[in-house]
N, C-alpha and C positions, 0 to 999 in steps of 0.2 A: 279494360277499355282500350278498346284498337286506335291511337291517332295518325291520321292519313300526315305523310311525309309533306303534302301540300299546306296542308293546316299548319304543321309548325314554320316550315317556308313562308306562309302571309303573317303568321304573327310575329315574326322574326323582322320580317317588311315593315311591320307596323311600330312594331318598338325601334328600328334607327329611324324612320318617318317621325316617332316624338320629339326625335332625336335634332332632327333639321337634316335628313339625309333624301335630298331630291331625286336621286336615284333609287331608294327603294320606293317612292310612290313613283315615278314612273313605273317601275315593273309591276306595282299593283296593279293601276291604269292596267297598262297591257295585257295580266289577267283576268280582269274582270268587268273590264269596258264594254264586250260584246254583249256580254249576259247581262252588263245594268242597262248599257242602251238600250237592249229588247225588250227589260221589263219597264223600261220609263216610256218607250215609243208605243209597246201595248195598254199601257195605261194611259196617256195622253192622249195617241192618239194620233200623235204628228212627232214627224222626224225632229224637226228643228225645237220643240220645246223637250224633245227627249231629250235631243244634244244641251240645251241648256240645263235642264233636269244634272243632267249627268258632270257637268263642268262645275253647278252649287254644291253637289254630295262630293265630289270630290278634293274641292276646296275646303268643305267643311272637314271633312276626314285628317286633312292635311292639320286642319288646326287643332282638331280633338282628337289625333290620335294617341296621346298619352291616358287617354278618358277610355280606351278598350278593355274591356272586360274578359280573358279568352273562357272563364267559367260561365259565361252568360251565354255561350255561343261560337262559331266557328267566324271568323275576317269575312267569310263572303255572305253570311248569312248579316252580320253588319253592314256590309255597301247595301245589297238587296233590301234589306228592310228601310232602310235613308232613302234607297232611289225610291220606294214605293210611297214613301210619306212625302217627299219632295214632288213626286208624281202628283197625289193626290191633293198637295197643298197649291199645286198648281193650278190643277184645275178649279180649284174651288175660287183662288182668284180671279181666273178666267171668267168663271159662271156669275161670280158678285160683278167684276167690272160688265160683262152681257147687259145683265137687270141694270145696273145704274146707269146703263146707255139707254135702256129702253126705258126707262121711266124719267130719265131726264128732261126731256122734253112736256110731259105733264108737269115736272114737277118744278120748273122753270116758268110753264104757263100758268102757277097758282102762286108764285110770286110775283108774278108782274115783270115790267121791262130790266134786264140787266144791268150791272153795272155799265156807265158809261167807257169809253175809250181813257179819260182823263184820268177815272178812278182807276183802271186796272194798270193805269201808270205809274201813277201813285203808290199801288201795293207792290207791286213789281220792284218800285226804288225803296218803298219801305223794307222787305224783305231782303233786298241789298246790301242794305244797310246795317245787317245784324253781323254780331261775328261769325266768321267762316264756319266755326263749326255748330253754330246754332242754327244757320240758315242751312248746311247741307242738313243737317239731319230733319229740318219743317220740309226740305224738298225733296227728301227721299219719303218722308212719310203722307204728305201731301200732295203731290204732283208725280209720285212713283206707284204710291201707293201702298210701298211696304210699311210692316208692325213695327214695333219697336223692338221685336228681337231679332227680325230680318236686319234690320239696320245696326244692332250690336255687332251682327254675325259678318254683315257688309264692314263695316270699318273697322271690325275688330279689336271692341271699344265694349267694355261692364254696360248690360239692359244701364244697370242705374244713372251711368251715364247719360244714355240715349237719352233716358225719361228726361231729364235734368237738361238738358240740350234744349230738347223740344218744350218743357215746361218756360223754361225762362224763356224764349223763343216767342214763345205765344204770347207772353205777357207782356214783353218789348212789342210786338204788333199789336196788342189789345192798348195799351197803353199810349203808343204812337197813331192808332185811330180815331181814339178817343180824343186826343188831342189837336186831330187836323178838324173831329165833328164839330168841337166849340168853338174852333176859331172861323165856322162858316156863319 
């Protein structure tokens, strides 16, 4: 078995990259940026969530690259397959937030009238109120939108964490509601 001088050159990259060496993912970037960009903007669709596409795989890289396998595959066939999941993960949140705009309005007029101006004051200072890291992580999953492994991977913090964030999170707001509902 032939290995191309390139291949041990990225995985060479890749192990002082586990390492904390910012220079060799720059020169990654540098090799492989054109080819991820092209395949995140043909999958997308659009330049600008390619470029974003491409700035999350690359960050993610940065933090798993001790987690490369070179028996599982060659470094670029590792970015290409991240940017095409990232691609793909993108749009599917594109297409859910689409639908949840266009059904929001039905699905607001079988509720009835909204919350007033007072209440969404209210929750606004109740979630205030939570500790910082309980309340970033109800606003990144809530008001962002992302999962709970997007927001592991955002703060770069154990899912179990995340869950545990948002679980006590909720329960200080369910608990804090319940307690403004009695005392009306």
């Amino acid at each position: 078995m032939v290995i191309a001088v390139s291949e041990l050159l990225d995985a060479d990259l890749v192990s002082r990259m586990a390492r904390g060496d910012q220079a060799a993912l720059a020169e990654l970037y540098d090799r492989h940026a054109p080819s991820a960009l092209a395949l995140a903007m043909r999958v997308t669709g659009d330049r600008a969530e390619g470029e974003d596409v491409l700035q999350t795989v690359f960050l993610k890289l940065w933090n798993s690259a001790g987690s490369f396998d070179a028996t599982r595959g060659s470094v670029q066939s590792w970015i290409l397959a991240s940017v095409r999941n990232a691609s793909i993960d993108r749009i599917r949140r594109r297409q859910a937030h689409e639908r949840a705009v266009r059904e929001a309005p039905v699905a607001a007029a079988d509720r009835g009238p909204g919350p007033d101006e007072e209440s969404a004051k209210r929750a606004a200072a109740l979630i205030g109120s939570l500790p910082p890291d309980q309340r970033e992580a109800i606003e990144l999953a809530y008001f962002q939108g992302l999962t709970q492994s997007q927001i592991a991977e955002r703060l770069n913090q154990p899912l179990g964490t995340i869950k545990t964030r948002l679980r006590l999170g909720m329960m200080k707001l369910r608990e804090a509601f319940a307690g403004r509902a009695e005392k009306k």
